[in-house]
RORO-174525 format. One record per atom (N, C-alpha, C): residue in one letter; x, y, z. Coordinates in steps of 0.2 Angstrom, whole numbers, plus 5000, padded with zeros to 4 digits. Example, Ala and Ser with C-alpha at 12.3 -4.5 7.8 and 13.67 -1.06 7.14 Angstrom:
A506649725039/A506249785039/A506649845039/S506449895035/S506849955036/S506450005039/
END
This chain:
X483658364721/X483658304725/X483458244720/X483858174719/X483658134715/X483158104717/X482758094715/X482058034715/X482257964713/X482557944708/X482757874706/X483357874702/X483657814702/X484157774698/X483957744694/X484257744689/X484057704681/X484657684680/X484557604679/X485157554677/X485157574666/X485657554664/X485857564658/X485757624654/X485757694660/X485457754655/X485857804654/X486557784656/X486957844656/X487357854647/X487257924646/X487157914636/X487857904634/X488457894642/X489057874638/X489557804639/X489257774646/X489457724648/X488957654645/X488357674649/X487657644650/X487457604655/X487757644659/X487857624666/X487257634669/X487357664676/X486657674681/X486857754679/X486357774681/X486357864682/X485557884686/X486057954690/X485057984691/X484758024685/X483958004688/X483458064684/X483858154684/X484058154686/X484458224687/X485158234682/X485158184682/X485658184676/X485458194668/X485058124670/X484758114664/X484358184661/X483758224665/X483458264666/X483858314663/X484558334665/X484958394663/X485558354655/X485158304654/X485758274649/X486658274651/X486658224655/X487258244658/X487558154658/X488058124657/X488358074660/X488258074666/X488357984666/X488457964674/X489157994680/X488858004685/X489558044689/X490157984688/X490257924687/X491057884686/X491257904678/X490657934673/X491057944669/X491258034669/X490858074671/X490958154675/X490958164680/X491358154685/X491558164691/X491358234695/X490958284692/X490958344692/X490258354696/X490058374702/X489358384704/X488858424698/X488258424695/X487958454691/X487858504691/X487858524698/X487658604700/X488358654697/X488858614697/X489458644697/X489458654689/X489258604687/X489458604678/X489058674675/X488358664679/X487958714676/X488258774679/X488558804684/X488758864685/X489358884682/X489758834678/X490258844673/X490058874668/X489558864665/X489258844660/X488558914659/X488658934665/X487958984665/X487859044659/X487259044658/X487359094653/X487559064644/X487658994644/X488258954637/X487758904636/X487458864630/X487358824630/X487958764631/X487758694635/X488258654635/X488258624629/X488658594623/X488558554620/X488958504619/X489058454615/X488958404614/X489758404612/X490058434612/X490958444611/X491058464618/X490658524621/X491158544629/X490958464632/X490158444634/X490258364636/X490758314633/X490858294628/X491658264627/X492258254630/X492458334629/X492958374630/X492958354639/X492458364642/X492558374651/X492558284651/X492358254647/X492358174650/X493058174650/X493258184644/X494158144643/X494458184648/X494358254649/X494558274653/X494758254662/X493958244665/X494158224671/X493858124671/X493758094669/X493758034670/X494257994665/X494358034659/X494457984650/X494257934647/X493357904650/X493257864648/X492857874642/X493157854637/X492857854629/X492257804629/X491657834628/X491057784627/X490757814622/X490157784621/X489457814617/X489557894615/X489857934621/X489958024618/X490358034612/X490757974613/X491457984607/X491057994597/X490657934600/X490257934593/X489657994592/X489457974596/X489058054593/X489458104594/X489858124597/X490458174597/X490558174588/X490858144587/X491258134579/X490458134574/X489958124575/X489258114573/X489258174571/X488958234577/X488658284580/X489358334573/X489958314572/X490558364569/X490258354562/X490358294562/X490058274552/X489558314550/X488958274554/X488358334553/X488358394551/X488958444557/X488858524556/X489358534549/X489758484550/X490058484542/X489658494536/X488958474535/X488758454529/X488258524530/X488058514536/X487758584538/X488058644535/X488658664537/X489058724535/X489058704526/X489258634522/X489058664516/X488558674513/X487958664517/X487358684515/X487358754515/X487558784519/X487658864519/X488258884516/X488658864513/X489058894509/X488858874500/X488358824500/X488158824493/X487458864493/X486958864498/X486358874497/X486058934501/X486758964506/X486459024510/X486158994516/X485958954516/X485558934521/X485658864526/X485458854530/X485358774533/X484858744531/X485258654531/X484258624528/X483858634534/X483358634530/X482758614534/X482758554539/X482258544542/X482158514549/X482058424545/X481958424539/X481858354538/X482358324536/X482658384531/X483658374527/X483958364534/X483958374540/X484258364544/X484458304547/X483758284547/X483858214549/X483858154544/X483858174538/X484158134532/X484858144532/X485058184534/X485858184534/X486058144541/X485858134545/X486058104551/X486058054550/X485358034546/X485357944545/X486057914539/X486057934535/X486657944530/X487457944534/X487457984540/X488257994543/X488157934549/X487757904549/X487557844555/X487557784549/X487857794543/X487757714540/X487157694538/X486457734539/X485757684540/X485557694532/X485257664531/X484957654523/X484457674524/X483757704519/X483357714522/X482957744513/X482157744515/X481957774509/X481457844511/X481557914507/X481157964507/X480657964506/X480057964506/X479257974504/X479058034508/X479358094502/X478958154503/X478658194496/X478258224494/X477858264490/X478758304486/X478358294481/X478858324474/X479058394476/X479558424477/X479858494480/X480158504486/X480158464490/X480458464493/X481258444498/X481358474492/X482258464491/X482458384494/X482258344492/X482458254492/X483258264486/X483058304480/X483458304476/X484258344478/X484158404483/X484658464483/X484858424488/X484658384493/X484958334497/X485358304494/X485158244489/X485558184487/X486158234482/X486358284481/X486558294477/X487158344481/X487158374489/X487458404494/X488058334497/X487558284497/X487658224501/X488058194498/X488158194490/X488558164487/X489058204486/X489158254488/X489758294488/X489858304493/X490058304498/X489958294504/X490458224506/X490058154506/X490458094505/X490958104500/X491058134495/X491458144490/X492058164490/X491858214494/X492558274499/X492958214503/X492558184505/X492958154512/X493358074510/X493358064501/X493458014497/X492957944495/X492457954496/X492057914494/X491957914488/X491457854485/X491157874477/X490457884478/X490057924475/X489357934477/X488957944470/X488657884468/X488157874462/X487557914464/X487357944458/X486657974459/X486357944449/X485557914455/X485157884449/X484357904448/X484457934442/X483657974439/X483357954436/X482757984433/X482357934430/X482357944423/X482458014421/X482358064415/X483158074414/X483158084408/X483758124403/X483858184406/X483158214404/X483258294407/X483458324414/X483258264416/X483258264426/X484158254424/X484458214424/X485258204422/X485458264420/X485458294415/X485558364413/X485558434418/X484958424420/X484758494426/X485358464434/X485358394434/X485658394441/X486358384443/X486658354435/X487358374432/X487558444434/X487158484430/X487358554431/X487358584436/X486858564442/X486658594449/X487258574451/X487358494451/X488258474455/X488758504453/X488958534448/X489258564444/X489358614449/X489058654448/X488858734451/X489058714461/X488558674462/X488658664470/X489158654469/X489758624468/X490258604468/X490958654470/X490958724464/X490958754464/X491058804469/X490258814472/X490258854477/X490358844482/X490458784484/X490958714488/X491658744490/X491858734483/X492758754485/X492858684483/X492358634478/X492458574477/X492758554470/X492858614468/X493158604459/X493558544456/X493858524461/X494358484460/X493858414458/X493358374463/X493058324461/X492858294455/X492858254451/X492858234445/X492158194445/X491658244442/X490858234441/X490758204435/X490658154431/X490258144427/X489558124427/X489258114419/X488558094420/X488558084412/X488158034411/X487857974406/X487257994403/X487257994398/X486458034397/X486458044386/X485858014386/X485557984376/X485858044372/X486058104375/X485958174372/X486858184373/X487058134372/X487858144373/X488358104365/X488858134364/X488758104355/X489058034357/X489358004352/X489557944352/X490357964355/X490858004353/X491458004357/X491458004366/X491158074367/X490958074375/X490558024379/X490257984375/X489957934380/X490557894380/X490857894376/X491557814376/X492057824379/X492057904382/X492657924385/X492157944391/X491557944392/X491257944402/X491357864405/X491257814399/X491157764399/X491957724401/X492257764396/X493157754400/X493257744406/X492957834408/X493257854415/X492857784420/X492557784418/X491957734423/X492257674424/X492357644420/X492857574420/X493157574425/X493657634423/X494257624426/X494157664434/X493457684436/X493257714442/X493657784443/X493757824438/X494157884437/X493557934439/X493257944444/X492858004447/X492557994453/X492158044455/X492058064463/X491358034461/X490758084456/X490058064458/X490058034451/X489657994448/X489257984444/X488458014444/X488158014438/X487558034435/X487157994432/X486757944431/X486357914426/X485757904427/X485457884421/X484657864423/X484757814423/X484057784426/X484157694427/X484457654423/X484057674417/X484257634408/X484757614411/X485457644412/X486257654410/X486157594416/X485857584421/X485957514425/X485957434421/X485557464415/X485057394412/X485457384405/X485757444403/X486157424398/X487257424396/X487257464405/X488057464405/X488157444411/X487657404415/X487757374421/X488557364420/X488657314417/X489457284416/X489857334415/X489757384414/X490357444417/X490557484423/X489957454429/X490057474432/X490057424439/X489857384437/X489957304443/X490357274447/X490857314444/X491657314450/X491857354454/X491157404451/X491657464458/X491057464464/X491257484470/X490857484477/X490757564477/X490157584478/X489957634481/X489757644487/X490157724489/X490057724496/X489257744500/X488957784493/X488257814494/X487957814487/X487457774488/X487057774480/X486557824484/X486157874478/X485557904478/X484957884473/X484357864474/X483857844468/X483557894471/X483457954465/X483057984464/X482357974461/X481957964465/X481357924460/X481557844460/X481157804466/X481257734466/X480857704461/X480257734459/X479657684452/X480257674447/X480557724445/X480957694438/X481357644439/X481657634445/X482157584448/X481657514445/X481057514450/X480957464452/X480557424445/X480457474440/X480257444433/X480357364431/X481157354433/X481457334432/X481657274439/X481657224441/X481857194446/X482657174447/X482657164440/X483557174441/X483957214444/X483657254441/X484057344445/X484157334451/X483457294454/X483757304461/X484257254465/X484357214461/X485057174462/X485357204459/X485657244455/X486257284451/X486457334457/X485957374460/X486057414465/X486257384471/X486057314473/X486157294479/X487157264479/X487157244474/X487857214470/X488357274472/X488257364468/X488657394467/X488757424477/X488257394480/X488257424487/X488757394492/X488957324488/X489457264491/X489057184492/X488457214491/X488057144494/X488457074489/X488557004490/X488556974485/X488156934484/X488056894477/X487356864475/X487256814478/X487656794483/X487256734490/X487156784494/X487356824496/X487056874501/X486056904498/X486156904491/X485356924488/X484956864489/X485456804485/X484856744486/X484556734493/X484956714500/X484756714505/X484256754508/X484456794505/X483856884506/X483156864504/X483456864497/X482556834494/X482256774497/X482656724498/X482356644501/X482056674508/X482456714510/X482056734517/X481356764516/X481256804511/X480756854509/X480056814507/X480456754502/X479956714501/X479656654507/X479956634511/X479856604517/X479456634522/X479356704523/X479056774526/X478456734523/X478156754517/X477656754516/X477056694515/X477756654516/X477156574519/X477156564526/X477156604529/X477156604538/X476356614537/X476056654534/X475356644536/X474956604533/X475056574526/X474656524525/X474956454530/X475256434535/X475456394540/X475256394547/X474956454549/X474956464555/X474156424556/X473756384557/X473556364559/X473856264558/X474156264554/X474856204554/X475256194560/X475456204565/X475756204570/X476456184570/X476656124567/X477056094565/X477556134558/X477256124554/X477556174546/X477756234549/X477356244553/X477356334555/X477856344561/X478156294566/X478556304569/X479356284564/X479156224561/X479756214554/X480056294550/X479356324548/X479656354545/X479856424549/X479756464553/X479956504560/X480756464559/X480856424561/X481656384563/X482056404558/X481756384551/X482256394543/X482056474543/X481856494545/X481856574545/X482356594550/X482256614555/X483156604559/X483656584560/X483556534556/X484156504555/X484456554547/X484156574544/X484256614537/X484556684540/X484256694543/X484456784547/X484856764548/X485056724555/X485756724561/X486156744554/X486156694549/X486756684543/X486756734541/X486356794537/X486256834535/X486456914538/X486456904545/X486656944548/X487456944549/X487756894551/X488656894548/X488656934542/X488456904537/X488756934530/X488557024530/X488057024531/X487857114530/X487957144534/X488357134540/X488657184546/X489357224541/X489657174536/X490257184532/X490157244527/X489757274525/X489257324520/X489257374525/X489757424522/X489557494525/X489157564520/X489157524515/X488857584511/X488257594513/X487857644510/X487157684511/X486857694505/X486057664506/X485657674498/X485357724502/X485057794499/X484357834499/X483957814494/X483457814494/X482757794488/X482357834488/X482357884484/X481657944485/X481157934480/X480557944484/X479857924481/X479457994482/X479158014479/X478458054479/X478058004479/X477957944477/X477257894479/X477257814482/X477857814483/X477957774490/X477557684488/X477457674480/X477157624479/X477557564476/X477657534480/X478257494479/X478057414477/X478157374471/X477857314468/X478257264466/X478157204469/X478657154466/X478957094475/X478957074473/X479257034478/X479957054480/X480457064475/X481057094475/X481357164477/X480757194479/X480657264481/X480857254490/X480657164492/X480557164500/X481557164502/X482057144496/X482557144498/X483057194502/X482657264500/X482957314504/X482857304512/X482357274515/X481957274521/X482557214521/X482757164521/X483157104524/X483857144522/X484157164519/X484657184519/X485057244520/X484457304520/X484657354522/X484157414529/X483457354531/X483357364535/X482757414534/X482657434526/X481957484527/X481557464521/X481057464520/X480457474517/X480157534512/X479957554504/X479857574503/X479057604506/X479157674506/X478357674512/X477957694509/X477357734508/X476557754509/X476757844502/X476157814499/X476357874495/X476057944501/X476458004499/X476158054502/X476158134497/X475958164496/X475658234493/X475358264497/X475558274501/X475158334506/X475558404506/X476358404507/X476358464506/X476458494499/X475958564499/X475958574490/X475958684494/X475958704490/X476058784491/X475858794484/X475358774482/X475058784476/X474258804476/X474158854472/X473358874471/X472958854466/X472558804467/X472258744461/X471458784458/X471758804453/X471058834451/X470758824445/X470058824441/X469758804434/X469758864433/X469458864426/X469158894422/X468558874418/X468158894415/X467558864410/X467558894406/X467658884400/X467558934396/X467158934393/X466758994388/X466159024387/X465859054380/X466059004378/X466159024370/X466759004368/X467259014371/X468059004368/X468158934369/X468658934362/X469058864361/X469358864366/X469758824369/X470358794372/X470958824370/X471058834365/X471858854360/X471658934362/X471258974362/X471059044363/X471159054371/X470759034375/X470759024384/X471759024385/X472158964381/X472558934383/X473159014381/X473159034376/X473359094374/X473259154378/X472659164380/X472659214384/X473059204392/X472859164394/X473159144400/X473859144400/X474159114396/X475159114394/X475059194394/X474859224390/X474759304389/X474859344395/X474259324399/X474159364407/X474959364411/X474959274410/X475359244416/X475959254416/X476159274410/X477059294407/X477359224409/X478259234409/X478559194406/X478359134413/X478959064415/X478759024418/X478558964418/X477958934413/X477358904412/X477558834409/X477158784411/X476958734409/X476258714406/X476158694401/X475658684397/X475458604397/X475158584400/X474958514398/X474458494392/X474458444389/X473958424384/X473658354387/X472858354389/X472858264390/X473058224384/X473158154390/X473358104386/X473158064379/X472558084379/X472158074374/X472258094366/X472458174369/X472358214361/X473158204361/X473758194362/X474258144363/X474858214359/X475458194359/X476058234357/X475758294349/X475558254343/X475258294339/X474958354339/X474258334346/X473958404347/X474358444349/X474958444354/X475358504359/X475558504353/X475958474349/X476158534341/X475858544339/X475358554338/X474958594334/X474658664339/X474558644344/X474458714350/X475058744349/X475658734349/X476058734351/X476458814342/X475958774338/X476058814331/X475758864330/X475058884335/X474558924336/X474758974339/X475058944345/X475159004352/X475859034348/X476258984343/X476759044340/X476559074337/X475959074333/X475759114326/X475459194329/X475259154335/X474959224339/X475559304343/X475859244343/X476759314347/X477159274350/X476859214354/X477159194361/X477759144358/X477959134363/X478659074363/X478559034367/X478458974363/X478258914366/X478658854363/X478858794366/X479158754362/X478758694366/X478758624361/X478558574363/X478958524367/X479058504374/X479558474377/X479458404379/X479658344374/X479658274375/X480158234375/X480358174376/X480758134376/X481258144371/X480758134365/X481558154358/X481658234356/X481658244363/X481558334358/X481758394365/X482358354368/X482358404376/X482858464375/X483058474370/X483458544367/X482858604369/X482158594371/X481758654372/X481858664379/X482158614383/X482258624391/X482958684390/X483258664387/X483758704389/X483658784386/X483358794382/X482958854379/X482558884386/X482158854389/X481758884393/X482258884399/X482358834402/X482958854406/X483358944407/X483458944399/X484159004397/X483459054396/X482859054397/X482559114395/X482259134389/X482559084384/X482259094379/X481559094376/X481259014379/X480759014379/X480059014382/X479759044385/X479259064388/X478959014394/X478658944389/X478258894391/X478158834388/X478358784389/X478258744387/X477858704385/X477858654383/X477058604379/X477158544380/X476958494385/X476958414386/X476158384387/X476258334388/X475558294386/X475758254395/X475058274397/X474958254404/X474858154404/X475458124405/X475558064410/X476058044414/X475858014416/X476158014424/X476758014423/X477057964420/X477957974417/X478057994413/X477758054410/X478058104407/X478658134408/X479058164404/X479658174405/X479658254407/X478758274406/X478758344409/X478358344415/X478058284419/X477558274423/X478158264428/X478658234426/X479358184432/X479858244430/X480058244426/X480758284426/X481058344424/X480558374430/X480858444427/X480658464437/X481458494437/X481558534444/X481758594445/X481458644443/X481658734442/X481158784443/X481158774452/X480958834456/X481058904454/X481758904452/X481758974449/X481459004442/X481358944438/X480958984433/X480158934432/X480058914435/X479258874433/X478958914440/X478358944436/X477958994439/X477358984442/X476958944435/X476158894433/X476358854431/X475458834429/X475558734428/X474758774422/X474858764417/X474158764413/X473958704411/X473058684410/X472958614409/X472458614403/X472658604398/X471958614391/X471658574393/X471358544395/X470858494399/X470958454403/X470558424406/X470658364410/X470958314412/X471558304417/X471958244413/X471658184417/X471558154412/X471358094411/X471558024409/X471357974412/X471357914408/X470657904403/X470857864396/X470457864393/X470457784389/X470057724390/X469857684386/X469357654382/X469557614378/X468757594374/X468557534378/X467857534375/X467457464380/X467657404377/X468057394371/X468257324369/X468957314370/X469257364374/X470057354377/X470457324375/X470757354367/X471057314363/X471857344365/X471757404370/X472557384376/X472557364381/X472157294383/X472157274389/X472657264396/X472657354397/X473457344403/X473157324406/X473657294412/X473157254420/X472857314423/X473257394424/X473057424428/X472357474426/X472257464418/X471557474415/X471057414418/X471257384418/X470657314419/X470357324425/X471057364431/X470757364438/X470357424436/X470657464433/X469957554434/X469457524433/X469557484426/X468757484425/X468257404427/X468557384432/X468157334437/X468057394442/X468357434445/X468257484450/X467557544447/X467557534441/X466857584439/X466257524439/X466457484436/X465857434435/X465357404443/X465757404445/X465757374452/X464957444455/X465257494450/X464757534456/X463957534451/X464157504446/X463357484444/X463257404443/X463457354444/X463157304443/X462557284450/X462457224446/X461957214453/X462457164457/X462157144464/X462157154468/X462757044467/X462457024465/X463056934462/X463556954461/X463457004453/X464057034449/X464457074454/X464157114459/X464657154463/X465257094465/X464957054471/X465257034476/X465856984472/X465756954464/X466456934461/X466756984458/X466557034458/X466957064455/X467457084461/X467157114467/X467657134473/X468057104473/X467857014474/X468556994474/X468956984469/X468756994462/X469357004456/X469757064459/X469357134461/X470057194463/X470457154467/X470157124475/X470557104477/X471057064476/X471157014474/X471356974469/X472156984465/X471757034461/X472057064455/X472457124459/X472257164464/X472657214466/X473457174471/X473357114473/X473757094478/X474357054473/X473957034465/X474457024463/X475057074459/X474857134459/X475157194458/X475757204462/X475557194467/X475957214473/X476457184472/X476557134471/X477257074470/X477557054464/X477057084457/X477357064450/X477957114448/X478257094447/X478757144444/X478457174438/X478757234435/X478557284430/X478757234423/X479057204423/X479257184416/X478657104418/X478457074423/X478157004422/X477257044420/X477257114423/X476557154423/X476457154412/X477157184410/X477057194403/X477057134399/X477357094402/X477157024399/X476357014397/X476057004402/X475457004405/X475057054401/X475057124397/X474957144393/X474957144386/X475357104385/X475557074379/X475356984377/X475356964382/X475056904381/X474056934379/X473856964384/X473357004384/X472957014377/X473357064373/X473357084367/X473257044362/X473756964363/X473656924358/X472956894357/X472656904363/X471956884361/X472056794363/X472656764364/X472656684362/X472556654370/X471956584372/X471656584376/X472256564379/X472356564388/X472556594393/X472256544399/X472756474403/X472356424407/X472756444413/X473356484416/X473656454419/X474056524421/X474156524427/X474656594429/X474456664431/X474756704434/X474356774434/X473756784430/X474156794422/X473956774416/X473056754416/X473156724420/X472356664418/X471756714422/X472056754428/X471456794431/X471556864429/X472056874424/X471656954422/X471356954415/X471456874413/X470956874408/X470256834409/X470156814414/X469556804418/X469356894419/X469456934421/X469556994423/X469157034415/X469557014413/X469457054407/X469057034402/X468856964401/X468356954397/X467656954401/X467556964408/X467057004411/X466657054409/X467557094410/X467357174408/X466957174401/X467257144396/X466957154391/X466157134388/X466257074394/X465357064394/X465157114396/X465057134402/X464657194403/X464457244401/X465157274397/X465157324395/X464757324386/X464757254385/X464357254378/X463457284380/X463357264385/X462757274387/X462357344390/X461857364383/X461557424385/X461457454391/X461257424395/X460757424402/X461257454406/X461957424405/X462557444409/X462557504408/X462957514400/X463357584400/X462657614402/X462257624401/X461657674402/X461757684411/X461957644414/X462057664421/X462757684422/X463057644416/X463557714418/X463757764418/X463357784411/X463457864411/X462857904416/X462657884419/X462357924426/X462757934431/X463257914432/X463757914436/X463957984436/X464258004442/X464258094440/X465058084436/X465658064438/X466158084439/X466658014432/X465958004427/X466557974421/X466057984416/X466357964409/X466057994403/X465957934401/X465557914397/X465257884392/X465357914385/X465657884379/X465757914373/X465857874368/X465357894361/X465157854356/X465857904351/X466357874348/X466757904342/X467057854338/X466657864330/X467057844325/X466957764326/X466357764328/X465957674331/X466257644337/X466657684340/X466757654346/X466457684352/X466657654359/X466457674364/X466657674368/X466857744372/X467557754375/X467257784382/X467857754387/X467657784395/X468257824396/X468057874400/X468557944402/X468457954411/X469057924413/X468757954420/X469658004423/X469458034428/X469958084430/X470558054431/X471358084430/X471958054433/X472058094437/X471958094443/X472058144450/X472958114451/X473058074452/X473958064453/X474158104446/X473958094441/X474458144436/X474458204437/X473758234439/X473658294442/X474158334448/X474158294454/X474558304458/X475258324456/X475558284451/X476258254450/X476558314447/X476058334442/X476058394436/X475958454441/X475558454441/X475358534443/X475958534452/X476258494453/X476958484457/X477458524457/X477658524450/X478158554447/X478258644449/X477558654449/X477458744453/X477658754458/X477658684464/X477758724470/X478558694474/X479158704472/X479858684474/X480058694480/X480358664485/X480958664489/X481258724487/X481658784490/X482258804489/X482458824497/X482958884496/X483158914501/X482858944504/X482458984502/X482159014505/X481358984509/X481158914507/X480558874510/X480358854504/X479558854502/X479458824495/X479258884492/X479258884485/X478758924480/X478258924480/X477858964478/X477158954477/X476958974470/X476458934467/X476258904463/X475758904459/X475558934455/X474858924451/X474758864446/X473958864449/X473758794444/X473058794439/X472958814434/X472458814431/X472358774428/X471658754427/X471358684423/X470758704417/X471058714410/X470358734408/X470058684407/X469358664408/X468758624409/X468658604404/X468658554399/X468258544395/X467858464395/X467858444401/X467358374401/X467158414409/X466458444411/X466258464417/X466158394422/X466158334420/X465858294423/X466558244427/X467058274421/X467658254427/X467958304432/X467858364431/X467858394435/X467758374444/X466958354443/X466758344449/X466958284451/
END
């Protein structure tokens, strides 16, 4: 029995229809003329799907609506589906799913999911996929090494594809001088399917590639993009946008942001509302013309600059919220007990056989990992040290050769970000702590030190010097949000020079910073410092150095254990051997 009529809900016309329809997912009876009892008795025992409804519209009505496009939708989809399973064995998962939807629906959109879970087996399915169907689809990384591993996997997927024919390149420092001249050829002249590069190639061979249109870009990792604020015009450019189509975007963005310093203005504030709709209406003509799709993948979703809001006006999404929750990893210490670190770190490689990542903190820097690195060989094992100038040991461990590798825990490390191999990373080892580590006369005064160590201070001054200093963080944190990476390094470097500073960001972090360094000259303080359970106070070599814990490095690194594959995730070990107990807690 129907109980009610719903005006515009029928999912093919959008007509009226009943709950009874709606209920059994069914078109309105003018566009299926078929009583429902009937269809379902047809149908008994069969799921209906989304092809037989089709099929029965054109059939007895023919009126092509809304089912046409999900019809054609719902095919693509199981297209990408089926070469999921023919490359990978399997279906994606429940999230990969609806990242491929979004992508076959035109929708731009950004990923923020924890490290493993195949954002990259995606972007690189996806791009073959469009590729088959003749599109071009760039993929952009952050690391050499990452360009290396995901070359090869397009390679290989490809292959298993039935996709051999596709013409894959990839760009990357570890290439001689002839082969980059002849990638950089092909490129010009837009002779390939997918391209490969890390951002850099945006910054330094942009003009080789500013004329082609791509139908799918992938950013593998958004922070490295957005280092850089041009990039994301570079990227916005190769999507079709044109640079009146950015400017207007941006004047939009920055008109956004005086809407609340007006709102008690009444007059200014309705001015400005009107020059802002009137920027849209126009804004919206031009980018309906744009079919391509950007994906943006983050594990930390922390997006900075003003120019980072252009995706949101142009392509409708917003980088999001960092997130690390799913992990299949077992996080555990160790203390050791009389043993050095180099002894602990050997036996554990020893135990835990092949697989391993070795990290060194930041502090004791590239030197120490080789010198650990000359110990654990002296002793039997095969170990190599894996850095930026020196990625010939990936491919060693890769092929088995080498057991474990050796890198120095920072965030952007090339071994913290770029390395994806589920199949062979087993553990995560940590020779201690990873940590930030500065001295109290901050003779590298980054902005983002300034803020940690106003966030330690804050918890011992008295009670005047707190409430300035809260608003320094605040302050100082909202101008982060909006500086670009290169205006931030600016800022670092002016910093440095030491030369007085009246005017600009500039002027409040070094309000900021010649604070901190009052403070910090003052006994009374550090002496409250170091009671603090969870940072170090240390006197070395006449200076006087703070040590407090890098939990995101942590997370980042010890990530690398626990991967996405076909079969679910990996599972992971993480050991931390202890040697500051106070970071610890």
């Amino acid at each position: 029995m129907v109980h009610g009529v719903y005006r515009h809900s029928c999912i093919n016309c959008g007509g009226e229809t009943s709950d009874i329809r709606l209920h059994l997912r069914l078109p309105c009876e003018k566009c299926l003329p078929i009583h429902h009892e009937d269809i379902l008795n047809n149908f008994k025992g069969k799921t209906l799907t989304l092809s037989d409804l089709y099929n029965l519209v054109i059939k007895t009505s023919g009126r092509e609506g809304k089912l046409k496009e999900l019809y054609i939708l719902e095919r693509k989809v199981n297209e990408v589906i089926e070469l999921f399973r023919r490359i990978l064995g399997s279906e994606p998962w429940s999230a990969q799913k609806t990242w491929i939807r979004r992508v076959l629906k035109g929708k731009s959109f950004t990923i923020v999911a924890p490290t493993g879970t195949g954002k990259t087996v995606f972007g690189i399915i996806m791009s073959l996929y469009i590729s088959s169907k003749g599109g071009k689809a760039y993929i952009v990384l952050p690391t050499t090494p990452l360009v290396l591993q995901v070359y090869e996997k397009t390679l290989q997927f490809a292959e298993k594809a039935g996709l051999h024919k596709l013409k894959i390149l990839a760009y990357h420092a570890k290439l001689k001088k002839k082969e980059k001249d002849e990638v950089l050829s092909s490129v010009v002249k837009g002779d390939f399917n997918i391209l490969i590069t890390t951002s850099r190639f945006l910054t330094a061979h942009y003009d080789k590639v500013k004329n082609l249109n791509f139908t799918f870009i992938f950013v593998d990792d958004v922070d490295a993009i957005l280092k850089s604020s041009k990039n994301i015009d570079r990227i916005l450019t190769l999507l079709g946008f044109t640079e009146d189509d950015i400017n207007i975007a941006y004047n939009l963005v920055k008109l956004k942001r005086q809407l609340t310093r007006f709102k008690s203005d009444e007059d200014k504030f309705k001015k400005l509302v009107e020059e802002i709709n009137s920027l849209q209406e126009e804004l919206s003509k031009r980018i309906g013309k744009v079919k391509s799709v950007l994906v943006v993948s983050t594990a930390t979703g922390r997006p900075r600059g003003l120019r980072v809001k252009l995706f949101r006006e142009l392509l409708g999404f917003e980088i999001g919220f960092r997130s690390e929750l799913l992990r299949n990893i077992v996080d555990t210490y160790y203390l050791p007990k009389g043993e050095s670190i180099e002894e602990v770190t050997y036996k554990l490689l020893k135990t835990l056989g092949k697989g391993g990542l070795v990290f060194v903190p930041v502090d004791k820097g590239l030197d120490y990992a080789k010198k650990l690195a000359d110990y654990l060989n002296s002793r039997g094992l095969s170990v190599r040290v894996f850095s930026s100038k020196d990625i010939r040991a990936l491919r060693e461990f890769i092929e088995g050769k080498v057991d474990a590798l050796i890198g120095v825990a920072t965030y952007y490390g090339v071994m913290v970000r770029g390395l994806d191999l589920p199949e062979r990373v087993r553990y995560a080892i940590f020779t201690g702590i990873p940590r930030f580590k500065f001295s109290t006369r901050f003779e590298e005064p980054h902005p983002y030190n300034i803020i940690r160590a106003l966030t330690i201070l804050r918890e011992v001054l008295d009670e005047d010097d707190r409430k300035q200093v809260e608003l320094l963080i605040n302050r100082l944190n909202r101008l982060l949000q909006i500086l670009p990476q290169t205006k931030i390094n600016e800022i670092t470097e002016k910093l440095k020079s030491g030369e007085p500073i009246s005017e600009g960001p500039e002027a409040l972090f070094s309000k900021a910073l010649n604070l901190i360094k009052d403070r910090l000259s003052r006994r009374d303080i550090r002496e409250r410092l170091s009671k603090l359970e969870d940072i170090i106070i240390r006197d070395e070599n006449g200076k006087t150095y703070i040590y407090i814990p890098d939990i995101m490095t942590y997370l980042q690194a010890s990530g690398r254990t626990s991967r996405m594959y076909a079969g679910g995730i990996t599972k992971g070990l993480s050991v931390v051997i202890v040697d500051e107990e106070k970071l610890l807690k």
